[in-house]
NUKE-244538 format. One record per residue (C-alpha): residue number from 1; residue in one letter; chain; x, y, z. Coordinates in Angstrom, 2 decimals. Layout:
N
<site num="NUM" residuo="a" cadena="A" c1="X" c2="Y" c3="Z"/>
...
END
This chain:
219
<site num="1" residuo="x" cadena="A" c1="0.00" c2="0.00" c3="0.00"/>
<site num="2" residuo="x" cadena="A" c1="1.65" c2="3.45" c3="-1.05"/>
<site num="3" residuo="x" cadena="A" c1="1.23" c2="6.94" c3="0.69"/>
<site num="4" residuo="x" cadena="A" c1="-1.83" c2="7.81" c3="-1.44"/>
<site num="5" residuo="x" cadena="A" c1="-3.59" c2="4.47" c3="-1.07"/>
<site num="6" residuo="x" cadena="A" c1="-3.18" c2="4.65" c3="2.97"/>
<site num="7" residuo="x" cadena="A" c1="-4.33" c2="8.38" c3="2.29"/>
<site num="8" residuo="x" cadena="A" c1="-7.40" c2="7.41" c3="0.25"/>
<site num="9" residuo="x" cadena="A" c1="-8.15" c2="4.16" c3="3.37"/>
<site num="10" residuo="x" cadena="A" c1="-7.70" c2="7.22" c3="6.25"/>
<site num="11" residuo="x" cadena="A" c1="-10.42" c2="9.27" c3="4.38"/>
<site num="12" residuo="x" cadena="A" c1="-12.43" c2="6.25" c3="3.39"/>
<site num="13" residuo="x" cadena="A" c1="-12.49" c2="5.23" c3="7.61"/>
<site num="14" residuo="x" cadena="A" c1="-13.04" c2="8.76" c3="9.07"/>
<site num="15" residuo="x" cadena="A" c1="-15.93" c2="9.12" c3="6.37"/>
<site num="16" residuo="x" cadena="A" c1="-17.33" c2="5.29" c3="8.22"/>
<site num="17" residuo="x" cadena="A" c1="-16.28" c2="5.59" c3="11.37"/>
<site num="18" residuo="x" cadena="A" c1="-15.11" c2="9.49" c3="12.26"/>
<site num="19" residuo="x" cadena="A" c1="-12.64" c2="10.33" c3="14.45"/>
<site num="20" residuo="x" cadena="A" c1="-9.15" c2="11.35" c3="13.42"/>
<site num="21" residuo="x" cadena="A" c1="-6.36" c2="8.93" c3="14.05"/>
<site num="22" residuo="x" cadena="A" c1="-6.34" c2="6.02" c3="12.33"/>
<site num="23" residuo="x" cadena="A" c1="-4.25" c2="2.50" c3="11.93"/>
<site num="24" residuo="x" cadena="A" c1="-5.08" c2="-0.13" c3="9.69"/>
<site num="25" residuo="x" cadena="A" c1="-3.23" c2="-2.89" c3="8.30"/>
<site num="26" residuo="x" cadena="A" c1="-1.44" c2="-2.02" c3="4.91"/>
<site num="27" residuo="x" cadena="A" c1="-2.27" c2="-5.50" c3="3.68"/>
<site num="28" residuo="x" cadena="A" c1="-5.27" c2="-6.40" c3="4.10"/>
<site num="29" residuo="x" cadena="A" c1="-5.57" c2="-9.80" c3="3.27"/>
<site num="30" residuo="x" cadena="A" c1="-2.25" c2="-10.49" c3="4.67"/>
<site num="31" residuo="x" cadena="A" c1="-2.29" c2="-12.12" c3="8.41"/>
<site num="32" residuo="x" cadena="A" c1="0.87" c2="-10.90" c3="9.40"/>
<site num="33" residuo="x" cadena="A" c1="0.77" c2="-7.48" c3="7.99"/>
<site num="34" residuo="x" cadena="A" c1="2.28" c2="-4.29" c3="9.38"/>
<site num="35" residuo="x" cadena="A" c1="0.22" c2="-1.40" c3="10.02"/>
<site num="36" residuo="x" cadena="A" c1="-0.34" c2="2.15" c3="8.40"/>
<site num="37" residuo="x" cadena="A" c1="-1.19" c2="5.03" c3="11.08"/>
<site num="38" residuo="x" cadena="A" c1="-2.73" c2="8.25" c3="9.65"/>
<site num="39" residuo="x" cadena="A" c1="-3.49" c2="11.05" c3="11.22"/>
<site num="40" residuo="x" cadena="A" c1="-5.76" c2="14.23" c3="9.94"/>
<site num="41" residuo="x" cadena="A" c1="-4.83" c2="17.55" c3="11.68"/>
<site num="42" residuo="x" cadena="A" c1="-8.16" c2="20.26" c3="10.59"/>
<site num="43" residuo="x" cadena="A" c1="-8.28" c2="18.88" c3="6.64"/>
<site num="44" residuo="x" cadena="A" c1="-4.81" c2="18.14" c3="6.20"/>
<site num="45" residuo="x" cadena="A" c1="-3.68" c2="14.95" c3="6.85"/>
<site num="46" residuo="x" cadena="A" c1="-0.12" c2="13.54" c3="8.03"/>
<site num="47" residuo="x" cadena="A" c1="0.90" c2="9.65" c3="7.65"/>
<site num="48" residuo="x" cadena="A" c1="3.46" c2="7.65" c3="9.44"/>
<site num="49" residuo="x" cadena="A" c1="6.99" c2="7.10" c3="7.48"/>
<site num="50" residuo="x" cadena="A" c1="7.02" c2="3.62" c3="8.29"/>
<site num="51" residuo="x" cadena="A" c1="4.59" c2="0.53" c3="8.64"/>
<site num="52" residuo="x" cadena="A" c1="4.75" c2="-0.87" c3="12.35"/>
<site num="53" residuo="x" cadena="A" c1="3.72" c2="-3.59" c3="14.43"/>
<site num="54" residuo="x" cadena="A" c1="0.31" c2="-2.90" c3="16.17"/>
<site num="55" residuo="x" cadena="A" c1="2.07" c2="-2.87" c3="19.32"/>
<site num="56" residuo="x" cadena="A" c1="4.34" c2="-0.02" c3="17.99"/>
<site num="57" residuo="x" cadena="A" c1="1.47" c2="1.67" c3="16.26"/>
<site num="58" residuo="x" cadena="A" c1="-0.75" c2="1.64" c3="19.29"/>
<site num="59" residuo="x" cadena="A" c1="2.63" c2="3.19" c3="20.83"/>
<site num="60" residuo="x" cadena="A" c1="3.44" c2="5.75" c3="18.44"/>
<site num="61" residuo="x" cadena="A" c1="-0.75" c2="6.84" c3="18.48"/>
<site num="62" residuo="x" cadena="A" c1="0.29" c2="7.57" c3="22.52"/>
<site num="63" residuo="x" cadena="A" c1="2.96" c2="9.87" c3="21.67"/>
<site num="64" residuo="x" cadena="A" c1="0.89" c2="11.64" c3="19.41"/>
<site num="65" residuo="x" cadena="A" c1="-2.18" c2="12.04" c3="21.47"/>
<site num="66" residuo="x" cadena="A" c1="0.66" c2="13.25" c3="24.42"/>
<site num="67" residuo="x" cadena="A" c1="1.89" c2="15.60" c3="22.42"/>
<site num="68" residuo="x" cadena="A" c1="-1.72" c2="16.86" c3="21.45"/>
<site num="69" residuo="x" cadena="A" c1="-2.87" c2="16.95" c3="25.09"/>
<site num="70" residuo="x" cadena="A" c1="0.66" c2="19.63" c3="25.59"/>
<site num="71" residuo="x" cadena="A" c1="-0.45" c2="21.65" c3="23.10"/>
<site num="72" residuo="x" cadena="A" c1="-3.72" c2="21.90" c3="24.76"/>
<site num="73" residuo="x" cadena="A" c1="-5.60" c2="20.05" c3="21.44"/>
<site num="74" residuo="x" cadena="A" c1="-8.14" c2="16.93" c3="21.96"/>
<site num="75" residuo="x" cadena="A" c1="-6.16" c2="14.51" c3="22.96"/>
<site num="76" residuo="x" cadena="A" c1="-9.52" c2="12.03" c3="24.10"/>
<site num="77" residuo="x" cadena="A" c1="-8.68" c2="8.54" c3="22.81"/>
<site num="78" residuo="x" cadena="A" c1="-12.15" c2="7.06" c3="22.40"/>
<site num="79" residuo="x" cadena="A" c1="-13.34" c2="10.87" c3="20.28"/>
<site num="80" residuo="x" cadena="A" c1="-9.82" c2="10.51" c3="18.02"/>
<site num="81" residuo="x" cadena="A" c1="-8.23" c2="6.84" c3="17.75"/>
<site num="82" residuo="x" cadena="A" c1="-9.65" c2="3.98" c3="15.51"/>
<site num="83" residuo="x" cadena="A" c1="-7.36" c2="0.95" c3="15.39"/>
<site num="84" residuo="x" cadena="A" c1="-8.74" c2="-1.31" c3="12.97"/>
<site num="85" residuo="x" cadena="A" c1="-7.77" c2="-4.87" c3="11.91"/>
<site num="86" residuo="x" cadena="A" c1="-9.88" c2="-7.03" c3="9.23"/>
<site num="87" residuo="x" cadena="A" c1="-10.54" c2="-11.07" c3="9.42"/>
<site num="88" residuo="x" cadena="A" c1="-7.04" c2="-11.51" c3="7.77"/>
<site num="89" residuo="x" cadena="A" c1="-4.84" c2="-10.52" c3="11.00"/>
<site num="90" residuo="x" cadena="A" c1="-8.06" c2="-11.09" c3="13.29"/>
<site num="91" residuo="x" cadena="A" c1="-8.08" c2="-15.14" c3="12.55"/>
<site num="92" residuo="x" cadena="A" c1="-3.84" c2="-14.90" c3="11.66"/>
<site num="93" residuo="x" cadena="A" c1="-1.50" c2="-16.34" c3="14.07"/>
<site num="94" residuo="x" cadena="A" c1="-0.46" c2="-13.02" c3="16.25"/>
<site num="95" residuo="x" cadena="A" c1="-0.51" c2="-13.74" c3="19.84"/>
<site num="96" residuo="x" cadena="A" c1="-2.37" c2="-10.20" c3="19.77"/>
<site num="97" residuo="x" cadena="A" c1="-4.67" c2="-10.95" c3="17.57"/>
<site num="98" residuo="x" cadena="A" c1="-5.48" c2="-14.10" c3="19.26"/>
<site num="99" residuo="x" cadena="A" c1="-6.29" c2="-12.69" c3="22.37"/>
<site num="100" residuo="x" cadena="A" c1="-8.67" c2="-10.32" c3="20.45"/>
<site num="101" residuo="x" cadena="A" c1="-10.67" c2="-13.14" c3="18.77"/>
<site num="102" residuo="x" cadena="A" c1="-11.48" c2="-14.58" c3="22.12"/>
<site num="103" residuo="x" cadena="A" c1="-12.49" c2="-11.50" c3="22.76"/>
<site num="104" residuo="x" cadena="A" c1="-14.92" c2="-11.35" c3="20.16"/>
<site num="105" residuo="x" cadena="A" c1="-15.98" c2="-14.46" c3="21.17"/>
<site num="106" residuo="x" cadena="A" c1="-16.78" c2="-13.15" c3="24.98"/>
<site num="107" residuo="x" cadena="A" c1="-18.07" c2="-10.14" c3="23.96"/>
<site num="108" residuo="x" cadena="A" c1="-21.72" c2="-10.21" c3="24.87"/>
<site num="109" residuo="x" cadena="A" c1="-20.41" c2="-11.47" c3="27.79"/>
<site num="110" residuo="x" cadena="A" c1="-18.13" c2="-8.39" c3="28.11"/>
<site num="111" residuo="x" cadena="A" c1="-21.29" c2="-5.68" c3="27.64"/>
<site num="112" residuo="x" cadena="A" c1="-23.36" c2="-7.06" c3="29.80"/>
<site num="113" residuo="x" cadena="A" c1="-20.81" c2="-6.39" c3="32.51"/>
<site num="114" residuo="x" cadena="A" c1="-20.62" c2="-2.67" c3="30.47"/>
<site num="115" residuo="x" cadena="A" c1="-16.74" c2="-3.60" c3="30.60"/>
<site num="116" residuo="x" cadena="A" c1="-15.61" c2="-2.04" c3="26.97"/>
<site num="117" residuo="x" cadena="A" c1="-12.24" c2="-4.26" c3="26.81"/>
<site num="118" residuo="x" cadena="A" c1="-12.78" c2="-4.21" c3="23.16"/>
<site num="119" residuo="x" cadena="A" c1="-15.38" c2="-2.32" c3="21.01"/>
<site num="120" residuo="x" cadena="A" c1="-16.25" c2="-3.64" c3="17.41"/>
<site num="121" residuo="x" cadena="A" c1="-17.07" c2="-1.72" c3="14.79"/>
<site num="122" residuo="x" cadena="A" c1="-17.76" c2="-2.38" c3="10.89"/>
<site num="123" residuo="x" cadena="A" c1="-13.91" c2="-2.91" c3="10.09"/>
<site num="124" residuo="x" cadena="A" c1="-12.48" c2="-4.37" c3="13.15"/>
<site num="125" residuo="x" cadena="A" c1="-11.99" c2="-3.73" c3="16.59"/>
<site num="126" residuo="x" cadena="A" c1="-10.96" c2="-0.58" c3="18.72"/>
<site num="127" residuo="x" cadena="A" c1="-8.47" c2="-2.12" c3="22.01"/>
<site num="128" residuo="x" cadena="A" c1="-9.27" c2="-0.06" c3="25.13"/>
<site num="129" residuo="x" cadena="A" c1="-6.50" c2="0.35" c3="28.00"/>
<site num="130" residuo="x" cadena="A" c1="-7.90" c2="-1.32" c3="30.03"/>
<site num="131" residuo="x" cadena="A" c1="-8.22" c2="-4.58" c3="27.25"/>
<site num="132" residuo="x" cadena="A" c1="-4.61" c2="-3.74" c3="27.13"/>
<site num="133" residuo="x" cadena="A" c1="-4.08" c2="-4.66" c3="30.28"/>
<site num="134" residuo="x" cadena="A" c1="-6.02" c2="-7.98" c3="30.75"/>
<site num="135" residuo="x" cadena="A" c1="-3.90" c2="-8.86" c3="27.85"/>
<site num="136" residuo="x" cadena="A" c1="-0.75" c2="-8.00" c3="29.05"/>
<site num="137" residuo="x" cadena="A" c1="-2.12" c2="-10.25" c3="32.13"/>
<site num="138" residuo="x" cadena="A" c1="-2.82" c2="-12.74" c3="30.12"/>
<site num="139" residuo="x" cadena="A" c1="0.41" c2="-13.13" c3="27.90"/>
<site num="140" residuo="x" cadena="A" c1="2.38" c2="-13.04" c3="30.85"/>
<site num="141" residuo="x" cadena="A" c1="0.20" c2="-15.92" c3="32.77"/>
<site num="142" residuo="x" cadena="A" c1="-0.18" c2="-18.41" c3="30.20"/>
<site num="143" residuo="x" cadena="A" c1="2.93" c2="-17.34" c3="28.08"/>
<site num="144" residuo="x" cadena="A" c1="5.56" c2="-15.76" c3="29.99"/>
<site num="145" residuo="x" cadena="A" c1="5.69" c2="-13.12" c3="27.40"/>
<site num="146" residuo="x" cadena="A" c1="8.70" c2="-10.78" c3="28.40"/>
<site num="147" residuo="x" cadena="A" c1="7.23" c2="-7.93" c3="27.20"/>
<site num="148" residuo="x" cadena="A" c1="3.62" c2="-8.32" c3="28.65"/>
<site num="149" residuo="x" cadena="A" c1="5.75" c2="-9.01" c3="31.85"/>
<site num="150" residuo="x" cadena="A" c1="7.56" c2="-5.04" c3="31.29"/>
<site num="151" residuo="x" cadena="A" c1="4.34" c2="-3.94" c3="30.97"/>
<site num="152" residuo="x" cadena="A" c1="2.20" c2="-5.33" c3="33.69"/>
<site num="153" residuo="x" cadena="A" c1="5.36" c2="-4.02" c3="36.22"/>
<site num="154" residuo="x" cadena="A" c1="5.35" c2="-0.50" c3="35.04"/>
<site num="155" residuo="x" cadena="A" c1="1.43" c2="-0.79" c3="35.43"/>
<site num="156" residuo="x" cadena="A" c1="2.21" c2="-2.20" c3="38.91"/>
<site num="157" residuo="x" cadena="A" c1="4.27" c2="1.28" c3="39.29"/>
<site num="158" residuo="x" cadena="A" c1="1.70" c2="3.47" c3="38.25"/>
<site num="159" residuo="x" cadena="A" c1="-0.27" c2="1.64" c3="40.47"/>
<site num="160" residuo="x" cadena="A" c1="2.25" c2="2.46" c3="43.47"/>
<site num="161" residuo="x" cadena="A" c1="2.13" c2="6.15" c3="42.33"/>
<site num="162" residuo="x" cadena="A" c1="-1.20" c2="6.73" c3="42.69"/>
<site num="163" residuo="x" cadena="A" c1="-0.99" c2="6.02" c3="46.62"/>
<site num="164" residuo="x" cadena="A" c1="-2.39" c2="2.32" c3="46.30"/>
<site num="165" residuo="x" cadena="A" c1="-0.62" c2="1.44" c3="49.67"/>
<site num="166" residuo="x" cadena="A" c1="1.68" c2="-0.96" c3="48.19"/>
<site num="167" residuo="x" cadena="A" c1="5.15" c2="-0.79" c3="46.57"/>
<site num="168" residuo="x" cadena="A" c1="4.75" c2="-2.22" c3="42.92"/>
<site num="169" residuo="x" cadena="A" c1="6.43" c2="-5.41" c3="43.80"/>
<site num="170" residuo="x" cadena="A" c1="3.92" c2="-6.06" c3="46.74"/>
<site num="171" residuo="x" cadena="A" c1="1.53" c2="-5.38" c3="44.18"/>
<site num="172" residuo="x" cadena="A" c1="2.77" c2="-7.83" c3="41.90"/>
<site num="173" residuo="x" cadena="A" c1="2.79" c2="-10.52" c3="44.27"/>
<site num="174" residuo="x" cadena="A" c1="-0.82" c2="-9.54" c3="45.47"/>
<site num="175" residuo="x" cadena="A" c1="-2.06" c2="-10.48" c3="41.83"/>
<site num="176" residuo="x" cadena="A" c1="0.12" c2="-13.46" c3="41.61"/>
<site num="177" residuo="x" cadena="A" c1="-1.96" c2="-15.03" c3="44.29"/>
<site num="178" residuo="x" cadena="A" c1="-5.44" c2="-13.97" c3="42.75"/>
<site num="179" residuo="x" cadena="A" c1="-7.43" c2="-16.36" c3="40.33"/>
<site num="180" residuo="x" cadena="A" c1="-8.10" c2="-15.44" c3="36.56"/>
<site num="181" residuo="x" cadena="A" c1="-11.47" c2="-14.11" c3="37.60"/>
<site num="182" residuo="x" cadena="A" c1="-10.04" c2="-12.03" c3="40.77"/>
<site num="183" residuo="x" cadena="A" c1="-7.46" c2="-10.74" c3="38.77"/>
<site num="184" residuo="x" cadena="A" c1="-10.11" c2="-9.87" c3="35.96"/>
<site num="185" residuo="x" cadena="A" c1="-11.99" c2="-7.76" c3="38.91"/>
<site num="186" residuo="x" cadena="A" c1="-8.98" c2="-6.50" c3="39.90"/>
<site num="187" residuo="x" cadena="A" c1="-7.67" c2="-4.49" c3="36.64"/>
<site num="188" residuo="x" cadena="A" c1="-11.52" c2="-3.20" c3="36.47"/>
<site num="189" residuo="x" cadena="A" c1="-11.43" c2="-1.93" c3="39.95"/>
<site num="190" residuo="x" cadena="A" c1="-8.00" c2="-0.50" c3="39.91"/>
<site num="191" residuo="x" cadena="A" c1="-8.31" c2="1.13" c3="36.22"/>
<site num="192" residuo="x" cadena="A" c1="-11.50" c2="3.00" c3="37.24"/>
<site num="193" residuo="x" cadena="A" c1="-9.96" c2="4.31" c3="40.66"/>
<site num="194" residuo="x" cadena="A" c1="-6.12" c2="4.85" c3="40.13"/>
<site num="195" residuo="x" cadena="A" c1="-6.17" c2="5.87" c3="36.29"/>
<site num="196" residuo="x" cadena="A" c1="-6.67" c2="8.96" c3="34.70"/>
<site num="197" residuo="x" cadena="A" c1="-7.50" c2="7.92" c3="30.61"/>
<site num="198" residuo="x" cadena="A" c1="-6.27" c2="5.20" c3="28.87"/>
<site num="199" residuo="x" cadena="A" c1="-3.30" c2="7.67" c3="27.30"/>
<site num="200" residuo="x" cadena="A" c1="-1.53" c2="7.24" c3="30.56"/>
<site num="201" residuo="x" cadena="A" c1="-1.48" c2="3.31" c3="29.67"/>
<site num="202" residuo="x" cadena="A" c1="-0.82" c2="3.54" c3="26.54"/>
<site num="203" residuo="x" cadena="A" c1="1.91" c2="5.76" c3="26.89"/>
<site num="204" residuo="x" cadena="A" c1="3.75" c2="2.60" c3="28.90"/>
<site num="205" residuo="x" cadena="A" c1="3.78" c2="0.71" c3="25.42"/>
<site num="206" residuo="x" cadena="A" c1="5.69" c2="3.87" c3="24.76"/>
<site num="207" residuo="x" cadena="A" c1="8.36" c2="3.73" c3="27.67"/>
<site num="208" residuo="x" cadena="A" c1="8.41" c2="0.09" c3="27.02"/>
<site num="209" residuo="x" cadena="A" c1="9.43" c2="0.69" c3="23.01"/>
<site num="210" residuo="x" cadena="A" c1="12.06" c2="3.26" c3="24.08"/>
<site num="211" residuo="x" cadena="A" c1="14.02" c2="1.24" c3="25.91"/>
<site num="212" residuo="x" cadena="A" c1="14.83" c2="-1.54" c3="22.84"/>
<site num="213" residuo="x" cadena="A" c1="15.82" c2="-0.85" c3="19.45"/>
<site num="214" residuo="x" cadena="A" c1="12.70" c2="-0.75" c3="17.24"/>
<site num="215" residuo="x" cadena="A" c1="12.62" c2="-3.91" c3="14.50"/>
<site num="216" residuo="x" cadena="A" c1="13.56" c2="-3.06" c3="10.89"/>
<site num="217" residuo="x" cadena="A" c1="11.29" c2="-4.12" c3="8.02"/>
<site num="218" residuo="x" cadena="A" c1="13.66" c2="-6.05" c3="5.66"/>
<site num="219" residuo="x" cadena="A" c1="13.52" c2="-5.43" c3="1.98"/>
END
């Protein structure tokens, strides 16, 4: 997909779905494609230089809504951001994307609990923060995933911060002893008391990318 094609997708989604951030894969069809990220500014309309993971995508759409917020702009997530992914990546075999199909799969589960982990729309699925989180939970629970593992710990942080009464290793251990339900409870309770928008969570994926050298796309 060139610049003008990921230009004419951006209009084509704001048109569908408003807002004005977008990321979408570049391949549609393609289960392990990288993503696009466009972002319109009044009527003009900036694009990303390179295609990125959805994990650095969802990253680089923190910095930008950061920077926003600074200059005193919208920087709302759920008014601006639309991350959208088609049934090519959605059924592919990303460890992301995996956790978001059983999330489709639980979601009338997940509404009637008006929990919005992950909101569907016509072209794929918008991941909250605090979906982000469960996750990140999740990845590091069944999988051991390093990463998740980065993640969950400078959540635990935050966490420590925001005057939970625990330093962010006593709250680490205080999951660790919680069920997948408990836990589930947990990241709802703590999310709605101790965070302020799901920027400030997103923005970890950002201290997280910082600190390794981002992958290179070879040609």
């Amino acid at each position: 997909m060139n610049v003008k094609s990921i230009e004419s997708k951006a209009h084509e989604l704001r048109e569908q779905l408003g807002g004005n951030i977008f990321s979408f894969p570049i391949e549609e069809d393609n289960p392990l494609s990288l993503y696009a990220v466009a972002i319109f500014s009044g009527e003009q309309l900036a694009t990303f230089p390179d295609p990125m993971t959805i994990e650095e995508a969802a990253a680089g759409i923190s910095m930008t809504l950061e920077e926003l917020g600074k200059m005193g702009r919208d920087s709302d997530y759920d008014r601006n951001v639309r991350m959208v992914s088609y049934d090519a990546q959605m059924n592919g075999p990303s460890v992301t994307m995996r956790r978001l199909r059983k999330a489709e799969e639980g979601y009338q589960k997940v509404m009637n609990t008006n929990i919005e982990d992950f909101i569907p729309s016509d072209d794929g699925y918008n991941m909250t923060a605090r979906g982000l989180i469960k996750l990140s939970y999740e990845l590091v629970k069944k999988e051991k995933n390093q990463k998740a593992g980065e993640f969950m710990d400078e959540y635990y942080k935050l966490l420590s911060l925001r005057k939970y009464g625990k330093t962010a290793a006593a709250i680490k251990q205080e999951v660790r002893r919680k069920d997948k339900v408990e836990v589930t409870e947990w990241i709802n309770k703590t999310y709605e008391k101790y965070i302020h928008g799901d920027n400030e969570v997103f923005g970890i994926l950002d201290k997280i990318r910082k600190k390794s050298p981002t992958p290179r796309q070879e040609n």
